[in-house]
C-alpha positions as semicolon CSV with decimal commas, in nm:
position;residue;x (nm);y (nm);z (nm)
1;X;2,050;-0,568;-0,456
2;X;2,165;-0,952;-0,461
3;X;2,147;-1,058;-0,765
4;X;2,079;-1,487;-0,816
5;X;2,444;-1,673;-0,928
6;X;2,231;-1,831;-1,189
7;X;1,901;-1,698;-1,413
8;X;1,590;-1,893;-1,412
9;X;1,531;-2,095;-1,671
10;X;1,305;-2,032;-1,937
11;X;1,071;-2,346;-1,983
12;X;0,772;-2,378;-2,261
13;X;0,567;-2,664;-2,161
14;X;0,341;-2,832;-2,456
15;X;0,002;-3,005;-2,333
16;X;-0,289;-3,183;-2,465
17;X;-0,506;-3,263;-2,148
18;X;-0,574;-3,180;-1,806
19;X;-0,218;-3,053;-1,687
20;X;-0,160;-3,188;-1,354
21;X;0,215;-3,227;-1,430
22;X;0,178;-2,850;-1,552
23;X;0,017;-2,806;-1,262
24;X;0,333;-2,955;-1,055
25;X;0,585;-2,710;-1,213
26;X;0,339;-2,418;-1,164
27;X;0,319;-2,488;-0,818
28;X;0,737;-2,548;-0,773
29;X;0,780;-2,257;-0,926
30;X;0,563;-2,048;-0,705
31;X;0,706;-2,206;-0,409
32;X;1,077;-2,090;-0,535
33;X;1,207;-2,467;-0,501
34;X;1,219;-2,489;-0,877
35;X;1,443;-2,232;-1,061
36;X;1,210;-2,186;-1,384
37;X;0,998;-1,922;-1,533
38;X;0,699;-2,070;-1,773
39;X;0,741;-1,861;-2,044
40;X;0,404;-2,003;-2,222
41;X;0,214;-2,285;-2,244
42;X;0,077;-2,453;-2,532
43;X;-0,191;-2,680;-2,643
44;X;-0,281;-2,883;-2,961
45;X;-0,621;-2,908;-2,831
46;X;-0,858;-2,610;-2,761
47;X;-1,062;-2,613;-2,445
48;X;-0,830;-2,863;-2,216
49;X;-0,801;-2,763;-1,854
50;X;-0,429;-2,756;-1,886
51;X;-0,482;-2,451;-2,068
52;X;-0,714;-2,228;-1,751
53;X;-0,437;-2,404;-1,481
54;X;-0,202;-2,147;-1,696
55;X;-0,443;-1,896;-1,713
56;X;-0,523;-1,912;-1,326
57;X;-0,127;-1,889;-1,278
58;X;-0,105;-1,541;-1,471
59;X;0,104;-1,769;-1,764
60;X;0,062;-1,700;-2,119
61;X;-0,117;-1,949;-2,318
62;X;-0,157;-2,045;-2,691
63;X;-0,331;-2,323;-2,875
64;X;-0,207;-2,440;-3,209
65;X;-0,505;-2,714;-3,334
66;X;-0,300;-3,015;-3,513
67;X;-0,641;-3,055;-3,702
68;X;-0,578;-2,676;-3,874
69;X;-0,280;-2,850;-4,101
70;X;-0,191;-3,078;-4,346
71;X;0,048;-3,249;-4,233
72;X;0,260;-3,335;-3,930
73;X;0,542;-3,140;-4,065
74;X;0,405;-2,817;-4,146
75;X;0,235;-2,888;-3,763
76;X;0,529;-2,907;-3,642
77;X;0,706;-2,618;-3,823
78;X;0,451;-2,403;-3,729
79;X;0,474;-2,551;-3,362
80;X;0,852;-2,474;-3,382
81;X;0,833;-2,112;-3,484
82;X;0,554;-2,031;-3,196
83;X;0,790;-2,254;-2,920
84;X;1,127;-2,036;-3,046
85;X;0,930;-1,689;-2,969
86;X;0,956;-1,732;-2,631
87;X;1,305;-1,847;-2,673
88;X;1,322;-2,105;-2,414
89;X;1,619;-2,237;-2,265
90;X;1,412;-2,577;-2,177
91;X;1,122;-2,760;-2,357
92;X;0,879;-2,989;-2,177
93;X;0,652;-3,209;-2,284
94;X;0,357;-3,281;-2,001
95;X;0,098;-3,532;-2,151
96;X;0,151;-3,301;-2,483
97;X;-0,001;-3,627;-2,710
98;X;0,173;-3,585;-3,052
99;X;0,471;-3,785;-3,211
100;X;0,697;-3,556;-3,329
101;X;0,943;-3,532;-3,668
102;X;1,270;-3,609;-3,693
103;X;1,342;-3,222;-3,751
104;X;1,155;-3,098;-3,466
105;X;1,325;-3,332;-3,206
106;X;1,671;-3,256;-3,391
107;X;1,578;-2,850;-3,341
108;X;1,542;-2,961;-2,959
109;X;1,792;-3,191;-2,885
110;X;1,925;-3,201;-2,544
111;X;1,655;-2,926;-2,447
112;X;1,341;-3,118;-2,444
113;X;1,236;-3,331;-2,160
114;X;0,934;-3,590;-2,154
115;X;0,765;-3,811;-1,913
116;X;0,637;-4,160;-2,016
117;X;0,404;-4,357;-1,753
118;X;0,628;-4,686;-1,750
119;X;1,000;-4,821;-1,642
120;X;1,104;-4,758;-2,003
121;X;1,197;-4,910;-2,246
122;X;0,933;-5,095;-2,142
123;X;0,593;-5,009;-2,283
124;X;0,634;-4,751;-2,496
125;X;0,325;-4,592;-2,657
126;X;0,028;-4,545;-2,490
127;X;-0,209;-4,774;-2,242
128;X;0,057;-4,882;-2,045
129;X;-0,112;-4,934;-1,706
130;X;-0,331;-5,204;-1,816
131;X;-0,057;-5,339;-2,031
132;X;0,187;-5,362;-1,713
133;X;-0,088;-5,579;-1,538
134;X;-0,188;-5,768;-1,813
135;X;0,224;-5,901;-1,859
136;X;0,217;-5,946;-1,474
137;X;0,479;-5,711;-1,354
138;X;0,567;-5,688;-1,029
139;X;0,704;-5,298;-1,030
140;X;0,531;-5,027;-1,244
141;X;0,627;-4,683;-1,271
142;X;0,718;-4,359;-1,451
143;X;1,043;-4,187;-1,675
144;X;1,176;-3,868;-1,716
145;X;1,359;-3,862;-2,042
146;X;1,505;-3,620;-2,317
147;X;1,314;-3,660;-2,613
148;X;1,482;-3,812;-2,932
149;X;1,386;-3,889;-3,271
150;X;1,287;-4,270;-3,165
151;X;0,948;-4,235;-2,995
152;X;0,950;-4,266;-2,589
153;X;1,364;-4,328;-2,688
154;X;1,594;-4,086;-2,557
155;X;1,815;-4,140;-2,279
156;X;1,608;-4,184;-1,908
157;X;1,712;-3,907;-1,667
158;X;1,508;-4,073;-1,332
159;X;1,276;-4,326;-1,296
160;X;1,022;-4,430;-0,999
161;X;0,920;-4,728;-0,970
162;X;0,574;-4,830;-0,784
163;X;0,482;-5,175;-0,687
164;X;0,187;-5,333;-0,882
165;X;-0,012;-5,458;-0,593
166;X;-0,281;-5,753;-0,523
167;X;-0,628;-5,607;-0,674
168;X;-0,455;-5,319;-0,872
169;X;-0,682;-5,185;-1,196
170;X;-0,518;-4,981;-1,447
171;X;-0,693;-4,655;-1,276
172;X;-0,550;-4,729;-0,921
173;X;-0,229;-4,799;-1,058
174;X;-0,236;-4,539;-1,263
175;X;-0,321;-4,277;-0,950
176;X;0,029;-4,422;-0,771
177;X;0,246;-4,358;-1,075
178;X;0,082;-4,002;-1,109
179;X;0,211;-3,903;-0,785
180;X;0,577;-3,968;-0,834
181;X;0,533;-3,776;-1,202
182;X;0,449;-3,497;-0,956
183;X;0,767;-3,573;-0,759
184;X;0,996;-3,618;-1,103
185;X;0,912;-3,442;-1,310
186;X;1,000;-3,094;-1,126
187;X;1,348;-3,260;-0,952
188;X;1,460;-3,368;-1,320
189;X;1,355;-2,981;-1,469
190;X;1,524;-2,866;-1,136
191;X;1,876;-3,094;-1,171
192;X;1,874;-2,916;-1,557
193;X;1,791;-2,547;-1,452
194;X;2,087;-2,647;-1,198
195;X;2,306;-2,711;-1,470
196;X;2,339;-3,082;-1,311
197;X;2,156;-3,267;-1,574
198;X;2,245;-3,308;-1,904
199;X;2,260;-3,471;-2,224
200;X;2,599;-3,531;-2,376
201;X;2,670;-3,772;-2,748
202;X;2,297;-3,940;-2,689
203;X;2,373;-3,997;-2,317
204;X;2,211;-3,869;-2,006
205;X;2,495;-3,762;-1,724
206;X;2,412;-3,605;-1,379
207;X;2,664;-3,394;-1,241
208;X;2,921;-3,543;-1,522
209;X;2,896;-3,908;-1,492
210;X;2,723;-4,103;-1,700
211;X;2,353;-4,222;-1,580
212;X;2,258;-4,621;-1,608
213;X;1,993;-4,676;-1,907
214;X;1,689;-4,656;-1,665
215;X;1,847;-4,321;-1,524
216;X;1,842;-4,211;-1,164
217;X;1,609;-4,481;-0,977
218;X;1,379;-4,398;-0,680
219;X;1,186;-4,694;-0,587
220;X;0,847;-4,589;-0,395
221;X;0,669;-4,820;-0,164
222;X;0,365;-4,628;-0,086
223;X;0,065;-4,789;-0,132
């Protein structure tokens, strides 16, 4: 039998809400256009409809309630030791809502992907619709980055921008950045399973040169 020139990558993805990047990968996954197996997917929060879009998809779930420790270290030990079980090539943060220790991030490095709702390093941290209208910008949008130490830091692998237009609340314009996470998201944990993305001394490269400080750009103009 044929055998693929390159295994799928094994991805954990970490959540806190509703999934609907989760929900992005599950479905590029199916289709065979992304290269990934979800080994598991885990929640701090109990009950979250992240967690039955993995169930519905046959994927193994766990939650691990941040409100069960002490502190955010032994969280994130114990958070470690669950994640390394399913010995994942790739780690992936969609909407998981905790900021992580220095030693977790370090344990990840170069293996752990994010996605931020802004052109960072603008707006880092959360509410960052309403704070892109309220400092007038003209462009909005969303980044794929590895995760680093420095929160909503590490180097940018793409970025979409939107336009921010006449009208726009932070829900509309938060509904027009969601779709390109749906459209990023899987092409960034594709270019990685492809072995085209990496990260290399605290620098992002794709396919060996070095990537500009917002990363890869697509600019969107749908309404």
């Amino acid at each position: 039998m044929p055998t693929s020139s390159r295994p799928q990558l094994r991805v954990v993805v970490l959540i806190s809400g509703s999934g609907s990047n989760l929900q992005a990968l599950i479905d590029g996954a199916n289709s065979g256009e992304l290269p990934i197996e979800i080994a598991a997917v885990i929640s701090n929060r109990p009950d979250v409809f992240g967690l039955t879009r993995a169930k519905d998809a046959g994927i193994v779930t766990q939650v691990l309630d941040h409100k069960g420790f002490a502190s955010r270290e032994t969280f994130d030990a114990a958070l470690m030791q669950t994640i390394d079980h399913y010995q994942p090539d790739l780690v992936v943060l969609a909407g998981f809502m905790r900021i992580l220790t220095p030693e977790f991030t370090r344990h990840y490095l170069g293996r752990m992907l994010n996605i931020h709702p802004s052109l960072l390093p603008k707006f880092q941290g959360l509410h960052t619709h309403q704070r892109a209208l309220d400092a007038g910008e003209s462009h909005h949008g969303v980044t794929v980055h590895f995760v680093t130490a420095e929160l909503d830091g590490g180097p940018a692998a793409i970025q979409a921008r939107v336009p921010v237009l006449p009208g726009d609340d932070a829900t509309q314009l938060a509904k027009r950045v969601q779709r390109q996470e749906h459209i990023i998201y899987p092409l960034a944990i594709k270019w990685f399973a492809q072995g085209h993305l990496v990260m290399h001394e605290g620098k992002a490269l794709l396919n060996g040169e070095l990537l500009p400080a917002s990363g890869y750009q697509i600019e969107a103009n749908e309404p």
